[in-house]
C-alpha positions, -999 to 999 in steps of 0.1 A, spaced: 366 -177 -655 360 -137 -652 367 -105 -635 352 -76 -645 345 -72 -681 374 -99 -689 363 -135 -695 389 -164 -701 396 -204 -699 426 -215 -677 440 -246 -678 444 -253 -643 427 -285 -626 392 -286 -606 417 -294 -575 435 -262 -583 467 -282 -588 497 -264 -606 517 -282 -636 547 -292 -623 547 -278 -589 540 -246 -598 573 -238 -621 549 -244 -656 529 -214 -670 487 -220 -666 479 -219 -704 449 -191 -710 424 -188 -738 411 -147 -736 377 -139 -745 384 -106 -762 392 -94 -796 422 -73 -783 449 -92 -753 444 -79 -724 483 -71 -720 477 -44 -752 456 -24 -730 486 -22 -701 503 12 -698 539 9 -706 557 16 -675 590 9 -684 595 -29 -678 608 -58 -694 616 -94 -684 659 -96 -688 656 -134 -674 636 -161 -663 654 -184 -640 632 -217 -631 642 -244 -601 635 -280 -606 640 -314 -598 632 -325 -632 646 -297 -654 645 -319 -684 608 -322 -677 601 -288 -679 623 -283 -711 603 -306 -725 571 -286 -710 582 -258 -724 592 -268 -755 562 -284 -764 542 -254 -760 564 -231 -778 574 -213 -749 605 -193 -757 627 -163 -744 647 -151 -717 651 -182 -698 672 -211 -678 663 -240 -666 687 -252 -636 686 -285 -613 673 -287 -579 686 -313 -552 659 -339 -540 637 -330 -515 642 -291 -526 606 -275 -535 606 -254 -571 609 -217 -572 616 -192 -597 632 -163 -601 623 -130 -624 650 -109 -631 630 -74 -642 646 -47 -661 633 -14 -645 638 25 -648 660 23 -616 679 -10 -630 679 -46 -631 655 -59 -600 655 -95 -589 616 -112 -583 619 -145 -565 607 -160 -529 630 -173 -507 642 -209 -510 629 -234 -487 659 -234 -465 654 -199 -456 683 -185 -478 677 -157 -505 683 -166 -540 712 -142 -540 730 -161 -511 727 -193 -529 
């Protein structure tokens, strides 16, 4: 793939499909001597916690773990029948801000 000056691989499908329903990072080879994050102005934000929704949250462990993936992060149990989210929780200049959509039942994650 490429945009612009930036050329990379992606691991995601032909049929665009998302590892486990869309909770499971796309893994990317960049093209470039320097990571494209490097060239980023610092603006003051930094990930406090990633919260990630599943069905299977021993599936993604697993996931996870075998990729190497660590850091701020949970992974909680969903109900059957309840699609995947996550939820960013984003340290800022102006405080701790919450990223998420809202759960399939139309309730916020903070109402949950």
């Amino acid at each position: 793939m490429s945009r612009g000056a930036l050329h990379w691989l992606i691991t995601i499908p032909a049929d665009g499909s998302v590892p486990l329903d869309g909770v499971a990072p796309a893994l990317i080879e960049w093209h470039t001597d320097i990571h494209p994050a490097a060239r980023l102005r610092d603006l003051g934000l930094s990930l406090v916690e990633l919260e990630i929704f599943h069905p299977e949250p021993a599936r993604v462990t697993r996931l996870l773990s075998s990729i190497g993936l660590d850091g701020p992060l949970s992974v909680s149990s969903l109900s059957g029948g309840t699609a995947p989210y996550l939820v960013a929780h984003i340290n800022t200049p102006q405080g701790v801000r919450e990223l998420s959509v809202p759960r399939p039942d139309g309730h916020s994650h903070a109402e949950r």
